[in-house]
Wavefront OBJ file of the C-alpha trace (Angstrom):
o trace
v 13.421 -11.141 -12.900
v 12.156 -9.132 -9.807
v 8.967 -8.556 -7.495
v 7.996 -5.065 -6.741
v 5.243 -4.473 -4.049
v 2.549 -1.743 -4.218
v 0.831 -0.727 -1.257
v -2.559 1.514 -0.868
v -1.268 2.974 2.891
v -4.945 3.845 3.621
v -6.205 0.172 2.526
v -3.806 -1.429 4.927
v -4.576 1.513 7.533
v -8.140 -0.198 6.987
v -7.222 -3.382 7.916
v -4.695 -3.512 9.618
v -5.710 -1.970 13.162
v -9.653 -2.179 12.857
v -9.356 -5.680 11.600
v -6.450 -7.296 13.535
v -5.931 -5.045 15.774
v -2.482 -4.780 15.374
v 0.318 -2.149 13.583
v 2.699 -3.115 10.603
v 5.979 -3.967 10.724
v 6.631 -2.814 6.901
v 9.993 -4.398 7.230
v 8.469 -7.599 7.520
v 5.448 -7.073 5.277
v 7.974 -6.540 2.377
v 9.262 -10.015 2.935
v 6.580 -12.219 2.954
v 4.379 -10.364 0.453
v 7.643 -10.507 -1.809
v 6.470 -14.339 -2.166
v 9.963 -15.406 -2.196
v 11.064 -13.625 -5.070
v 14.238 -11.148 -5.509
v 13.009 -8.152 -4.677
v 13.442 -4.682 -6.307
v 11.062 -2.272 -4.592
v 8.391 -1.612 -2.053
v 6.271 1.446 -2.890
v 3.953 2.868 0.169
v 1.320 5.449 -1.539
v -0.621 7.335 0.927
v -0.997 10.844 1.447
v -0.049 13.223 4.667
v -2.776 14.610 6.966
v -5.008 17.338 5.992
v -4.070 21.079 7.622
v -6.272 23.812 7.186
v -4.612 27.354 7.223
v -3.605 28.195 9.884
v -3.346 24.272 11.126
v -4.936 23.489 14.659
v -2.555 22.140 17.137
v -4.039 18.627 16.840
v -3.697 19.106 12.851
v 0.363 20.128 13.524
v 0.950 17.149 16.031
v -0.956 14.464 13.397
v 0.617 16.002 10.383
v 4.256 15.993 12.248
v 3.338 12.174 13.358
v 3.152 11.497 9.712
v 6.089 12.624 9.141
v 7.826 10.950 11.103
v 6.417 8.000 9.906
v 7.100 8.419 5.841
v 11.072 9.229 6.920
v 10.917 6.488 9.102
v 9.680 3.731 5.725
v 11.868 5.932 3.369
v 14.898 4.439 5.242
v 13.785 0.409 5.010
v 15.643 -1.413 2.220
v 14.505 -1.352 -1.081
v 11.173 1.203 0.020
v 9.722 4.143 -1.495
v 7.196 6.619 -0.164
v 5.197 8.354 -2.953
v 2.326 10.761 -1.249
v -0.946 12.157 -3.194
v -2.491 15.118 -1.330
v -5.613 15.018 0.859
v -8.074 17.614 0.094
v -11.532 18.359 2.090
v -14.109 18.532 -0.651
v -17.850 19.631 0.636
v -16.970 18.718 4.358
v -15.334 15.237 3.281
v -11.816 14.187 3.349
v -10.392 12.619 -0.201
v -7.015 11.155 -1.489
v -5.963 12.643 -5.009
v -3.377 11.362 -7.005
v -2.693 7.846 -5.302
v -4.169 5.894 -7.578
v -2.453 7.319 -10.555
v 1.332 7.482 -8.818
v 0.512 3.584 -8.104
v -0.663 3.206 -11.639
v 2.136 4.934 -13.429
v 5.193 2.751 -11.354
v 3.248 -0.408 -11.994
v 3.007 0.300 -15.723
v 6.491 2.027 -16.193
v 8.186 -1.011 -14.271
v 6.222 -3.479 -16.139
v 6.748 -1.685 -19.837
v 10.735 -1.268 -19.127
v 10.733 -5.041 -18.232
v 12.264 -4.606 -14.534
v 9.488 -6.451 -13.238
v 8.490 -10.125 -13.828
v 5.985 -10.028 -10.576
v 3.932 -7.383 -8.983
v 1.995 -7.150 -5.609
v -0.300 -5.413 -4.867
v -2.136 -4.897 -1.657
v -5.476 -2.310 -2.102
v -9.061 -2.819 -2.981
v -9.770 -0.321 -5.309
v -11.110 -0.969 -8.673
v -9.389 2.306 -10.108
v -6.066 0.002 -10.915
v -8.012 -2.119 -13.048
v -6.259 -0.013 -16.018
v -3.154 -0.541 -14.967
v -3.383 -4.381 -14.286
v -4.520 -4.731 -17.784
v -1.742 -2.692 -19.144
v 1.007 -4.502 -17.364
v -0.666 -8.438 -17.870
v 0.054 -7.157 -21.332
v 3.573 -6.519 -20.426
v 3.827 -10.760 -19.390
v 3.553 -9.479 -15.514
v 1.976 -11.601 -12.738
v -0.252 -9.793 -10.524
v -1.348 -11.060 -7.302
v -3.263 -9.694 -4.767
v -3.555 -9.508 -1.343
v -6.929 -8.032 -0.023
v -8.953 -7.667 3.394
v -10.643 -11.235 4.124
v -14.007 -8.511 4.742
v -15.379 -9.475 1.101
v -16.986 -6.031 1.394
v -13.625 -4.099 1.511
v -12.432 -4.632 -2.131
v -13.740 -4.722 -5.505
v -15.028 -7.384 -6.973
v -13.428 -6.870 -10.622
v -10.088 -5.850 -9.072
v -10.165 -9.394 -7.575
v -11.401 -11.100 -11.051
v -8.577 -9.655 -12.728
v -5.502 -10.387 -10.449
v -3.709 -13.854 -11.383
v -3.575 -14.868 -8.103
v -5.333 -13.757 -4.702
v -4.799 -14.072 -1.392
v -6.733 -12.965 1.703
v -5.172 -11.234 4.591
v -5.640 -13.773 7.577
v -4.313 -14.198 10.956
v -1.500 -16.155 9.540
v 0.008 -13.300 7.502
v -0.981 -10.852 10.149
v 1.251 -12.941 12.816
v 4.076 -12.512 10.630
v 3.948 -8.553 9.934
v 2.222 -7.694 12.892
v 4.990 -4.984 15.217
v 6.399 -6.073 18.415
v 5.055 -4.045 21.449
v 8.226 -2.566 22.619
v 9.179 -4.036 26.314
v 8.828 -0.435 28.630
v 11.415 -2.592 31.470
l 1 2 3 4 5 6 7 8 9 10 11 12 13 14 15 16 17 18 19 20 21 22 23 24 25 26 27 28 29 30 31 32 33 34 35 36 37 38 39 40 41 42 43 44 45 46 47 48 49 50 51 52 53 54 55 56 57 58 59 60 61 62 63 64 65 66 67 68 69 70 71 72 73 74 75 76 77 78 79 80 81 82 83 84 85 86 87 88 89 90 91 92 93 94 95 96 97 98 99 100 101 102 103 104 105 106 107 108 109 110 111 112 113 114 115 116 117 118 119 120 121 122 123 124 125 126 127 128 129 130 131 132 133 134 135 136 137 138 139 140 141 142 143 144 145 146 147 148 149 150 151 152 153 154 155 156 157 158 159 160 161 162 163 164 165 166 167 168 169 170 171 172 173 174 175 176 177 178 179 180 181 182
């Protein structure tokens, strides 16, 4: 059977820089988190910048970054981009649908039995659901979270079979080379 890998893009944007100091190499972060295992799929849910209408020139130049960035994981082996939508709600900036794209591939991978393993890297507690559903399915779920114990949920943690923090050592192996400017 097969691995599949779910990552929250804003969880790892999280941790990754403000933590580490340091930016992914996603090629690389798909083969160690795949724990060794045959791997069918990397899925990357995050969402693309908010624009108000019309945009602001720093909105357009973020939004086109972004972009860029999505095409460029879309063409890594074995990855898929699914994106939610940012909306601005009373002055604050929320993801919708994330949660629940993540949710349905975990539990439609697990239920058609393509999946013996699943990965996921996040902190939220709103995939709880969804862990349940595919244990049922006889799927091992093991997280990887932010060593900051206040940057995940506790019950999301309870409920994974196995756990690992994200430490230097992973970060060493994931972390992006600083292109050479010679």
């Amino acid at each position: 059977m097969k691995i599949a890998i779910f990552i929250d893009g804003a969880y790892l944007d999280k941790i990754a820089e403000p933590e580490f100091g340091v930016r992914i190499d996603y090629e690389k972060i798909s083969k160690e988190l795949s724990l060794g295992k045959e791997l069918l799929r990397t899925y990357y849910y995050h969402c693309e910048p908010y624009q108000s209408n019309p945009p602001t020139p720093e909105e357009s130049e973020r939004f086109s970054r972004a972009q860029r960035f999505f095409s460029m994981l879309t063409k890594l082996p074995r990855f898929e981009v699914r994106l939610g939508k940012l909306q601005c709600i009373s002055g604050e900036f929320r993801q919708k649908g994330v949660d629940t794209l993540l949710s349905i591939d975990m539990v439609n991978l697990a239920a058609s039995g393509k999946i013996s393993d699943a990965v996921l890297l996040a902190g939220d507690s709103d995939y709880i659901p969804a862990i349940k559903v595919i244990k049922d399915h006889g799927v091992n779920i093991t997280l990887f979270h932010s060593k900051n114990r206040g940057s995940y949920h506790s019950a999301l943690w309870d409920i994974c079979d196995e756990r690992f923090p994200i430490d230097l050592g992973l970060i060493e192996k994931i972390k992006r080379k600083p292109v050479s400017s010679a």
